[in-house]
N, CA, C and O atoms as a GROMACS GRO file, in nm:
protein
  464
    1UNK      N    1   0.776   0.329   1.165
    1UNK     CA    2   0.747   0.362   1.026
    1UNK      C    3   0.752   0.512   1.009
    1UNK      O    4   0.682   0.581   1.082
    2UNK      N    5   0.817   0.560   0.930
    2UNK     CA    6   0.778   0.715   0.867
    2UNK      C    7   0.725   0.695   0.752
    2UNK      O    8   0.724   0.600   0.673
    3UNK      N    9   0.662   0.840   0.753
    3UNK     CA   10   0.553   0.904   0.609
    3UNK      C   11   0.648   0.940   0.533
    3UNK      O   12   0.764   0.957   0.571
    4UNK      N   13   0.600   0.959   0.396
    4UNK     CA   14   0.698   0.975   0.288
    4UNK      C   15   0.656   1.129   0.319
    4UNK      O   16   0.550   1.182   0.353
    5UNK      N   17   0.807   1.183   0.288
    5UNK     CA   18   0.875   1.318   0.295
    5UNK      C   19   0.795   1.330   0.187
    5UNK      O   20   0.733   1.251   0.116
    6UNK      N   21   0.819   1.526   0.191
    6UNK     CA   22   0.781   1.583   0.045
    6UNK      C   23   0.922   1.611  -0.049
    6UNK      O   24   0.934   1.640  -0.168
    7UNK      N   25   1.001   1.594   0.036
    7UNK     CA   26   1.165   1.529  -0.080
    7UNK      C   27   1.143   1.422  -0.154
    7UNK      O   28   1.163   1.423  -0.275
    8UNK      N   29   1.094   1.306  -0.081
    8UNK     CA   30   1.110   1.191  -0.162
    8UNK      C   31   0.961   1.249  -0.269
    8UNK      O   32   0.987   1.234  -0.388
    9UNK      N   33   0.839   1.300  -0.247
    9UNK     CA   34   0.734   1.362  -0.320
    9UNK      C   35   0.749   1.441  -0.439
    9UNK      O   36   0.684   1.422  -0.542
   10UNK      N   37   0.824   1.516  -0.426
   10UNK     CA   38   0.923   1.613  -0.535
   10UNK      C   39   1.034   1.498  -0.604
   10UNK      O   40   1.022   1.496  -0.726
   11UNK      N   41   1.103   1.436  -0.570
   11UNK     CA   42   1.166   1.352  -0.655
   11UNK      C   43   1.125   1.249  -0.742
   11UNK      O   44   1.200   1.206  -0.830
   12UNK      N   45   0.958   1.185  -0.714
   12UNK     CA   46   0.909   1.117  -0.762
   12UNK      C   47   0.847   1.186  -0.923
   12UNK      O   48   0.871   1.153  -1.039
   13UNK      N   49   0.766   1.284  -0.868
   13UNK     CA   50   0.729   1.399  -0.933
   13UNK      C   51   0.836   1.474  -1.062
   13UNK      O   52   0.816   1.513  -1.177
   14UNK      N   53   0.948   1.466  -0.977
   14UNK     CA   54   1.065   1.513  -1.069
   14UNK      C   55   1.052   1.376  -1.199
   14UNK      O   56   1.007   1.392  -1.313
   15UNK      N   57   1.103   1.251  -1.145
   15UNK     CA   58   1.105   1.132  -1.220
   15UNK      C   59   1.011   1.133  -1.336
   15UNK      O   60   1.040   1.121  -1.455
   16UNK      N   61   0.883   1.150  -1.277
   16UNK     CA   62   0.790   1.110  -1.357
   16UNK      C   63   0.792   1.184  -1.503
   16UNK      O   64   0.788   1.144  -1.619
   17UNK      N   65   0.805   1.360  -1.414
   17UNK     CA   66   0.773   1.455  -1.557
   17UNK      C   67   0.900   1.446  -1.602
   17UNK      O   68   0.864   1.514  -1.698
   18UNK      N   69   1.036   1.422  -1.630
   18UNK     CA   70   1.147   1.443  -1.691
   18UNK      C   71   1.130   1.329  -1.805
   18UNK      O   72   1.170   1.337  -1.922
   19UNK      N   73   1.041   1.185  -1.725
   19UNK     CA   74   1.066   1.131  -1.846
   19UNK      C   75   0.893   1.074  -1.917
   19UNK      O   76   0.857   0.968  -1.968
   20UNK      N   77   0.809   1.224  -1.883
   20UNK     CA   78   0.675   1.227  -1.981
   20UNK      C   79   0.618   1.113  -1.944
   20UNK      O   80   0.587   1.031  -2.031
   21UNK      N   81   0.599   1.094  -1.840
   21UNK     CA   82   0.516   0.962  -1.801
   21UNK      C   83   0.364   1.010  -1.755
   21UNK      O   84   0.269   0.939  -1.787
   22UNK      N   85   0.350   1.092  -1.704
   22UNK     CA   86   0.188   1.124  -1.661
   22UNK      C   87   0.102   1.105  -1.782
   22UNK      O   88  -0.018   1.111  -1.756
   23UNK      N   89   0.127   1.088  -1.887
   23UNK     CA   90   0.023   1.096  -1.964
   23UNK      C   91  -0.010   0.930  -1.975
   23UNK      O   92  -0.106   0.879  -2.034
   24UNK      N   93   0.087   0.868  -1.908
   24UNK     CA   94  -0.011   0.744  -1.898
   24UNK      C   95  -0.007   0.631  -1.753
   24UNK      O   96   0.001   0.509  -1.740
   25UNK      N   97  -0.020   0.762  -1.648
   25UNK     CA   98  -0.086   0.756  -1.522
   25UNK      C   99  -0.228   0.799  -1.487
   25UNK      O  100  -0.269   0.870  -1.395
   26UNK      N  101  -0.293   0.735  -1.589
   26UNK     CA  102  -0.485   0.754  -1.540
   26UNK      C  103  -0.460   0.695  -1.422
   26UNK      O  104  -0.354   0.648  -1.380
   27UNK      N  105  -0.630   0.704  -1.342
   27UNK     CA  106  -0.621   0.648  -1.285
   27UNK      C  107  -0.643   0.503  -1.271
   27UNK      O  108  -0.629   0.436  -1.169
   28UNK      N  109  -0.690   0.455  -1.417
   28UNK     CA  110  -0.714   0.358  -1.394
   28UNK      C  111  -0.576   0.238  -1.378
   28UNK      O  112  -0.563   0.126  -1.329
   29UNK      N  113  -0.488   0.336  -1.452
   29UNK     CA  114  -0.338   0.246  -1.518
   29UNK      C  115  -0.269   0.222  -1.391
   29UNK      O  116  -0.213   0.119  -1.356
   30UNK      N  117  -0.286   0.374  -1.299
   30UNK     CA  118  -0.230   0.317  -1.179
   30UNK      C  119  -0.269   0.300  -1.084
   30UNK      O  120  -0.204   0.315  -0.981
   31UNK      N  121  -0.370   0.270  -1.088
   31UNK     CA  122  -0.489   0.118  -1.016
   31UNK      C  123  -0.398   0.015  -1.060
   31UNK      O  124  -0.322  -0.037  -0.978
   32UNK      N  125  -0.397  -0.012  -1.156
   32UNK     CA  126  -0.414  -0.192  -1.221
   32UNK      C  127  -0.296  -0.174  -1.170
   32UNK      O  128  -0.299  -0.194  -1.048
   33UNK      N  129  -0.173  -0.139  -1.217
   33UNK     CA  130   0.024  -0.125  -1.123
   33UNK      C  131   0.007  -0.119  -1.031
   33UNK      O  132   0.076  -0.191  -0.960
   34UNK      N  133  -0.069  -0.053  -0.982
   34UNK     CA  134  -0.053  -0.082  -0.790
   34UNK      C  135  -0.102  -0.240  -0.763
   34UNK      O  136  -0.039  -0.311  -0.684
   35UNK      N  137  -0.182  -0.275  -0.814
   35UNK     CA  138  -0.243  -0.458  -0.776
   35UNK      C  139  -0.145  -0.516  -0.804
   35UNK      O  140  -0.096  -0.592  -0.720
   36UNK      N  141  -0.074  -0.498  -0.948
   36UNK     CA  142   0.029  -0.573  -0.971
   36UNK      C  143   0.146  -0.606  -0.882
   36UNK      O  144   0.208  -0.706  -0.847
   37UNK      N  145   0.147  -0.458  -0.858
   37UNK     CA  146   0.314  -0.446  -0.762
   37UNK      C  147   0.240  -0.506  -0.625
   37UNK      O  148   0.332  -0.551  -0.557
   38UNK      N  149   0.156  -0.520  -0.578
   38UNK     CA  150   0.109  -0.579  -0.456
   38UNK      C  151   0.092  -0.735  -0.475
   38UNK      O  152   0.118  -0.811  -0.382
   39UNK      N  153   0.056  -0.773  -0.576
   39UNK     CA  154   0.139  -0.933  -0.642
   39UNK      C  155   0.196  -0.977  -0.624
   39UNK      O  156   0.190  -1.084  -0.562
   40UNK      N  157   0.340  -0.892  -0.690
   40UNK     CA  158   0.491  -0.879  -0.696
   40UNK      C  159   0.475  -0.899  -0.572
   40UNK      O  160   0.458  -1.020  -0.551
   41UNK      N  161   0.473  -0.811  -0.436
   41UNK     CA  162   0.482  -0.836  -0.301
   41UNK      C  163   0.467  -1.000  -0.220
   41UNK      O  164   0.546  -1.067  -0.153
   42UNK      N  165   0.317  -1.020  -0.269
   42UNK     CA  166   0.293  -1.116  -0.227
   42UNK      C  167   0.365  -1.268  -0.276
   42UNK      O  168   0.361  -1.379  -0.224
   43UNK      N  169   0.425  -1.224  -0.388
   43UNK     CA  170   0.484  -1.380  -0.480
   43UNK      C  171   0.571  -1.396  -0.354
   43UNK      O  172   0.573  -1.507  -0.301
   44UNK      N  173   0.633  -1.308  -0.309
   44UNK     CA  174   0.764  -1.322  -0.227
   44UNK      C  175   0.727  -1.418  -0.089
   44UNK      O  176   0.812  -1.455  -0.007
   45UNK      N  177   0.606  -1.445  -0.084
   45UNK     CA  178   0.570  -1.570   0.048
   45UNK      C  179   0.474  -1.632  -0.014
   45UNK      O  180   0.384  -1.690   0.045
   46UNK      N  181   0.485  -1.624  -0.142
   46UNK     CA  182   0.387  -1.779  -0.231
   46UNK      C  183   0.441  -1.904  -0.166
   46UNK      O  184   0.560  -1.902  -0.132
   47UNK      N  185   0.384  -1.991  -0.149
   47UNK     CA  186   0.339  -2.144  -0.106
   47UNK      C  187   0.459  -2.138   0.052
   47UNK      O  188   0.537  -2.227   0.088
   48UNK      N  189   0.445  -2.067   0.087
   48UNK     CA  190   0.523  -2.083   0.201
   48UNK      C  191   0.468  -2.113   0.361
   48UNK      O  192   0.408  -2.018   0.411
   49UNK      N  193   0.482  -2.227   0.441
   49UNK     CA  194   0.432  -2.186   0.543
   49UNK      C  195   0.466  -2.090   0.663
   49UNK      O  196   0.562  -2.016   0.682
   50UNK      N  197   0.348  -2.118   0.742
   50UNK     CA  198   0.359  -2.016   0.838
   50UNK      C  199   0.507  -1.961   0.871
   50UNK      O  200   0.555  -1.849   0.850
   51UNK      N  201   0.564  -2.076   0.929
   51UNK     CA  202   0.633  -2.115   1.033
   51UNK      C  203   0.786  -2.065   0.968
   51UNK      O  204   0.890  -2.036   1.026
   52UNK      N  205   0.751  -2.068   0.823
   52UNK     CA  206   0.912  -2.030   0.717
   52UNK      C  207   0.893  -1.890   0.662
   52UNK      O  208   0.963  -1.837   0.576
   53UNK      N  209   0.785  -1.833   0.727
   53UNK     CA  210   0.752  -1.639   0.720
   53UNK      C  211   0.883  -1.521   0.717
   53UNK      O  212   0.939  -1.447   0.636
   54UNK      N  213   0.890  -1.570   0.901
   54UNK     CA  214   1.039  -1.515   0.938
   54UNK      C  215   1.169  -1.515   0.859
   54UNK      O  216   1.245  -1.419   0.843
   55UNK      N  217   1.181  -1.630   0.815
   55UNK     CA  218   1.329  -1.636   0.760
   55UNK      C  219   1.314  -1.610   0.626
   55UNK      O  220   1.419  -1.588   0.565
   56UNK      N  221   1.188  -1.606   0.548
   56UNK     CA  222   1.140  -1.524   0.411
   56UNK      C  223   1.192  -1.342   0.442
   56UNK      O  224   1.281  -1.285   0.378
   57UNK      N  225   1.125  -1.290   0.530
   57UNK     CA  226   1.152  -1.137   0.562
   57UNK      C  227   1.292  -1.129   0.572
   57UNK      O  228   1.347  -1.035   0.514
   58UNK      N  229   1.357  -1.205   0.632
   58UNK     CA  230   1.518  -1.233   0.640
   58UNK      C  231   1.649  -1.222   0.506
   58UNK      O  232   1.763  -1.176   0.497
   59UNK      N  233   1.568  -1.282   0.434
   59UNK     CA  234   1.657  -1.339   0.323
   59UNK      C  235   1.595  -1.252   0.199
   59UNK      O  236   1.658  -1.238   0.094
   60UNK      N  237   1.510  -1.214   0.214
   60UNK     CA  238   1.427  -1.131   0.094
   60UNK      C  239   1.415  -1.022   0.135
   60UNK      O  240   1.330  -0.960   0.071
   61UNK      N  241   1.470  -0.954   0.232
   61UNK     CA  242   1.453  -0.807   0.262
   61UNK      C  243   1.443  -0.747   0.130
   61UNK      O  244   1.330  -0.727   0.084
   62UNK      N  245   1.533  -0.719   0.070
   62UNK     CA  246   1.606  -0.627   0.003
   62UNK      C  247   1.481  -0.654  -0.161
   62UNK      O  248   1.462  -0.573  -0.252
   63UNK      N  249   1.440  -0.746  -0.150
   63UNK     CA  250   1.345  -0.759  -0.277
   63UNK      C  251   1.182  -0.713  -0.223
   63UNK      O  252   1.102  -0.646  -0.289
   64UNK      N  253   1.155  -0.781  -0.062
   64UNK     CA  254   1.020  -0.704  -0.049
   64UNK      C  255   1.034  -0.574  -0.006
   64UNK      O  256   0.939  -0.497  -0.022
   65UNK      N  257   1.141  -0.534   0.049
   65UNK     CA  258   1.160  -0.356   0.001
   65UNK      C  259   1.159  -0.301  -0.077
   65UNK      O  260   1.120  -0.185  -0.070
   66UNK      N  261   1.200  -0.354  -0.188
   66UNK     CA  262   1.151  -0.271  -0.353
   66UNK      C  263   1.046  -0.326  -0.401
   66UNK      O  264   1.014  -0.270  -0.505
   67UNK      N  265   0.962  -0.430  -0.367
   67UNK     CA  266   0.838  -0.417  -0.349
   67UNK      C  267   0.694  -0.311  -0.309
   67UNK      O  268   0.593  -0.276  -0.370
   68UNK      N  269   0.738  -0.293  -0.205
   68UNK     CA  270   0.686  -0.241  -0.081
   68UNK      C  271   0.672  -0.043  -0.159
   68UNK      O  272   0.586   0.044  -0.178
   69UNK      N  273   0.794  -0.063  -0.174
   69UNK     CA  274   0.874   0.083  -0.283
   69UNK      C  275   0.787   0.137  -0.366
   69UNK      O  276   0.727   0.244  -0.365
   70UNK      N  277   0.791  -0.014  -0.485
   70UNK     CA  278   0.648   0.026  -0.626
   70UNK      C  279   0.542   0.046  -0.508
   70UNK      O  280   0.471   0.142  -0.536
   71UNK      N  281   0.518   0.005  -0.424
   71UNK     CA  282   0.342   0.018  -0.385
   71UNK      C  283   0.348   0.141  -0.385
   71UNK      O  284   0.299   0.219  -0.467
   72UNK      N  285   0.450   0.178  -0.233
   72UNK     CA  286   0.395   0.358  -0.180
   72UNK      C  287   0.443   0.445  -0.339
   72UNK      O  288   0.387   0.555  -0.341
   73UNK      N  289   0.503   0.428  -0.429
   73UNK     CA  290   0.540   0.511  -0.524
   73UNK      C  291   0.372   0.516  -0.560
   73UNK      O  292   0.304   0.612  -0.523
   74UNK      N  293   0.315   0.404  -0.636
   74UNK     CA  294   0.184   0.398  -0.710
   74UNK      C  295   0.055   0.455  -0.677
   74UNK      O  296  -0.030   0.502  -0.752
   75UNK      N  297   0.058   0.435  -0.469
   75UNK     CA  298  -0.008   0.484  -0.437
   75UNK      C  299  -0.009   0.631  -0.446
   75UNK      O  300  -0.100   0.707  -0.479
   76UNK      N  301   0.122   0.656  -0.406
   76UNK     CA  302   0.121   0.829  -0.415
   76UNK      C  303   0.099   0.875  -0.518
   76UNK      O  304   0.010   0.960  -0.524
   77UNK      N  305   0.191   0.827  -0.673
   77UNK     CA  306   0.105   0.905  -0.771
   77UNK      C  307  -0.045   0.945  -0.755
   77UNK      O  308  -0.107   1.051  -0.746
   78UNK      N  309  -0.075   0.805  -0.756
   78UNK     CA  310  -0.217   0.822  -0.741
   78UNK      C  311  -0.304   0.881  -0.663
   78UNK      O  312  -0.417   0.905  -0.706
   79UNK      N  313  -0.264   0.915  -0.529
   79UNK     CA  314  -0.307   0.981  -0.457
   79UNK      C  315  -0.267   1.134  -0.514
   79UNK      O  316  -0.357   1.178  -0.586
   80UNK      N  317  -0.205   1.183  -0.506
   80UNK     CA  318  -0.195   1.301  -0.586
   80UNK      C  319  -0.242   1.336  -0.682
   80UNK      O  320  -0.290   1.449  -0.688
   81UNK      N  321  -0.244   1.248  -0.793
   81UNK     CA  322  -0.321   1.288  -0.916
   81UNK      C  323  -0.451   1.283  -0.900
   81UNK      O  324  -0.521   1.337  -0.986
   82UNK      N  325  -0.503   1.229  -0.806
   82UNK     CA  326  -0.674   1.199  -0.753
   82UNK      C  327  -0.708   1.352  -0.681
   82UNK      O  328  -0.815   1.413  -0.682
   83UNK      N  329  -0.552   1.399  -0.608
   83UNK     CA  330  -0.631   1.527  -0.520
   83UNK      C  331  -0.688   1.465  -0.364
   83UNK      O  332  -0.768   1.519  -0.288
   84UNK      N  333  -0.591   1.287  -0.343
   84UNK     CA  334  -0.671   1.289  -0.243
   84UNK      C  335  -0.515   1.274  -0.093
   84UNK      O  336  -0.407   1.216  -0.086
   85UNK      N  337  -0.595   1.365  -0.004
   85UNK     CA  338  -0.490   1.350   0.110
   85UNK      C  339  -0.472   1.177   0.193
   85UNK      O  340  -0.466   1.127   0.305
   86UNK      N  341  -0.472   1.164   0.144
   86UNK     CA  342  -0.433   0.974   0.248
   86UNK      C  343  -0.407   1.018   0.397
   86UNK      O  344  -0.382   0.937   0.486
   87UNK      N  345  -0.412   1.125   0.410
   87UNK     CA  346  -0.416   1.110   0.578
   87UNK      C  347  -0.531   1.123   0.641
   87UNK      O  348  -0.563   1.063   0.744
   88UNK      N  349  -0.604   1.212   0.572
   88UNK     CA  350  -0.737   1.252   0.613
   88UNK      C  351  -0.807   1.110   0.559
   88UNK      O  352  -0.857   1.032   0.640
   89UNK      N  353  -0.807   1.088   0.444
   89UNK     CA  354  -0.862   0.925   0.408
   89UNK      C  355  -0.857   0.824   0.501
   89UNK      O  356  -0.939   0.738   0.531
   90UNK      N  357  -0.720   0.853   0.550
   90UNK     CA  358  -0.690   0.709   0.676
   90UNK      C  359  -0.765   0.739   0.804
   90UNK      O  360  -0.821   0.655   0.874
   91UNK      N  361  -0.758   0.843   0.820
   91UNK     CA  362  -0.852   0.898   0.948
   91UNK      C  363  -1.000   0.893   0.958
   91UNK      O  364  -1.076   0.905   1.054
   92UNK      N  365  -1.023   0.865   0.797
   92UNK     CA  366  -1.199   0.869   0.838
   92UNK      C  367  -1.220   0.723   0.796
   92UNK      O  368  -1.322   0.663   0.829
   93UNK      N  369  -1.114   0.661   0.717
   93UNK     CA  370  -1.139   0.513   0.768
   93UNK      C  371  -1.116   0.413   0.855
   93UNK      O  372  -1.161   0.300   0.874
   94UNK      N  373  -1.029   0.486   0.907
   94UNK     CA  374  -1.003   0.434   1.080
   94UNK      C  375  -1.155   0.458   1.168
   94UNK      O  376  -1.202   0.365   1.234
   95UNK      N  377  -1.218   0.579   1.161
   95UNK     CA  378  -1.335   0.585   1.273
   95UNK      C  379  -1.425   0.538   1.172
   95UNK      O  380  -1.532   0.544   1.233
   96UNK      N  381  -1.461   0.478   1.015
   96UNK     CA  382  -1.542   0.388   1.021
   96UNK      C  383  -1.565   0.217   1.033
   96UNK      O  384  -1.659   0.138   1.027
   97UNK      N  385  -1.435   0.216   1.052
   97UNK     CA  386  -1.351   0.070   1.166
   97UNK      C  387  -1.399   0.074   1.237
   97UNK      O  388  -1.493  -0.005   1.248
   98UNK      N  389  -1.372   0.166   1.336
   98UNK     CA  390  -1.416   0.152   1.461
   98UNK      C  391  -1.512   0.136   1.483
   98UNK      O  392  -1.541   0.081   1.590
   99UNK      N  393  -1.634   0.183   1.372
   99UNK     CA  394  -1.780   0.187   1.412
   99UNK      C  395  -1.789   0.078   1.344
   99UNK      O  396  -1.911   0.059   1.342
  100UNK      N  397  -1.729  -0.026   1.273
  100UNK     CA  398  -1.810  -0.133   1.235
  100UNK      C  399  -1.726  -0.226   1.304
  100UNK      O  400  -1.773  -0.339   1.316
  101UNK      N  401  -1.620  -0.206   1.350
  101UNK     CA  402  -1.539  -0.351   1.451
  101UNK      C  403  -1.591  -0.327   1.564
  101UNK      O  404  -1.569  -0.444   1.592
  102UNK      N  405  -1.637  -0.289   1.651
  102UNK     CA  406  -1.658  -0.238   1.783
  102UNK      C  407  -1.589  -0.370   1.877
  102UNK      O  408  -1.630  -0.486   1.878
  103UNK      N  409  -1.460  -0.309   1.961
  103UNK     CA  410  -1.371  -0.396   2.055
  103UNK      C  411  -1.416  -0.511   2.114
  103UNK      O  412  -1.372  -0.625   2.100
  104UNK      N  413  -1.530  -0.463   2.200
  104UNK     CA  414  -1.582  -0.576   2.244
  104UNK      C  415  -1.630  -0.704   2.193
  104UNK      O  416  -1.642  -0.806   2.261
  105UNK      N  417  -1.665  -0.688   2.035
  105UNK     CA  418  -1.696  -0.788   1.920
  105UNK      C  419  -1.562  -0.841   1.849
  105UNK      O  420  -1.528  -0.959   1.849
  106UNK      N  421  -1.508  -0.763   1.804
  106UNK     CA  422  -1.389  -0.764   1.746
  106UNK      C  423  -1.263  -0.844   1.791
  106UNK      O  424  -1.206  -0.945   1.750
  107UNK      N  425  -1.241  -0.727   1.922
  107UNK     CA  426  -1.107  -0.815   1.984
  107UNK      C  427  -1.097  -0.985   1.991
  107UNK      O  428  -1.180  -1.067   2.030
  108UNK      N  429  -0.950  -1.002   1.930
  108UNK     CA  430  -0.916  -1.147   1.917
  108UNK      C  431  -0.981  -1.219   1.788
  108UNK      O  432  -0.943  -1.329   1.750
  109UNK      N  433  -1.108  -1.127   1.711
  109UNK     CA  434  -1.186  -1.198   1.621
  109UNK      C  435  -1.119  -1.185   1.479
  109UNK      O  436  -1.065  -1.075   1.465
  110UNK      N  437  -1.109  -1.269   1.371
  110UNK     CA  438  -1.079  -1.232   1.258
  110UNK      C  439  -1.177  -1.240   1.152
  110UNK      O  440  -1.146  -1.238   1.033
  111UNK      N  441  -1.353  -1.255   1.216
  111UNK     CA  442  -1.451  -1.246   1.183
  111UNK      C  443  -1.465  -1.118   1.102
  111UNK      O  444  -1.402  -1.030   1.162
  112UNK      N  445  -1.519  -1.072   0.996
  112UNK     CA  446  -1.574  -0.982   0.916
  112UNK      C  447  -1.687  -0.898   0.999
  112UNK      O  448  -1.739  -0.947   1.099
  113UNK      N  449  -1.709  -0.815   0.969
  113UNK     CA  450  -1.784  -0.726   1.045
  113UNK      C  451  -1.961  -0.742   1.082
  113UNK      O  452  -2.029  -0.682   1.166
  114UNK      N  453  -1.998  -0.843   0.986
  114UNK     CA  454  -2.136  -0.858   0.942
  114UNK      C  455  -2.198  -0.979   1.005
  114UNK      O  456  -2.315  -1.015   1.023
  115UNK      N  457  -2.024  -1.051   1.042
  115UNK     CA  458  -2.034  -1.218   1.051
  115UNK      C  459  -2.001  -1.231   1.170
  115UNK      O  460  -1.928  -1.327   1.194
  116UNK      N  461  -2.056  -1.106   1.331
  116UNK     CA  462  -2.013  -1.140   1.436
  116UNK      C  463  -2.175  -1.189   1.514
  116UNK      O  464  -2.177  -1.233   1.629
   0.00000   0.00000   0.00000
């Protein structure tokens, strides 16, 4: 996986202001578009089983990639317009993972943190 460039950051940025869209990127608007487009994502393995996953990622590449697309776009607005770094975010919610999965409880478990 790579991190989104600050090319693709500046081009988004470019997009947005050329065609006057920030003024209706609150945060709440792109909250609610990001759930949506994570919807959108998920319709793409609605009622499907397990076992027919694989050949979904197969045949739908090209649609849960522009899926996938709206998310990191929505998120990043949003992360930017919030002022917040997502790396440093991911980093301090990774070590409060860690302090509430602890391995030895965790590993193999798909138990909730409260419910070990």
């Amino acid at each position: 996986m790579s991190a989104i460039t600050d090319e693709v950051v500046q081009k988004l940025l470019e997009f947005r202001e050329v065609r006057d869209w920030e003024q209706f990127h609150t945060p709440r608007n792109l909250a609610a578009s990001l759930v949506i487009e994570a919807s959108e994502l998920l319709e793409c393995f609605r009622w499907a089983r397990d076992e027919e996953l694989d050949g979904i990622v197969v045949r739908e590449r090209a649609h849960i990639e522009d899926e996938l697309a709206d998310v990191a776009i929505l998120l990043t607005y949003l992360c930017i317009d919030m002022r917040v770094d997502i790396n440093s975010a991911m980093k301090r919610k990774i070590q409060k993972n860690d302090e509430k999965y602890p391995v030895q409880l965790a590993r193999g478990s798909a138990k909730k943190y409260d419910k070990f």
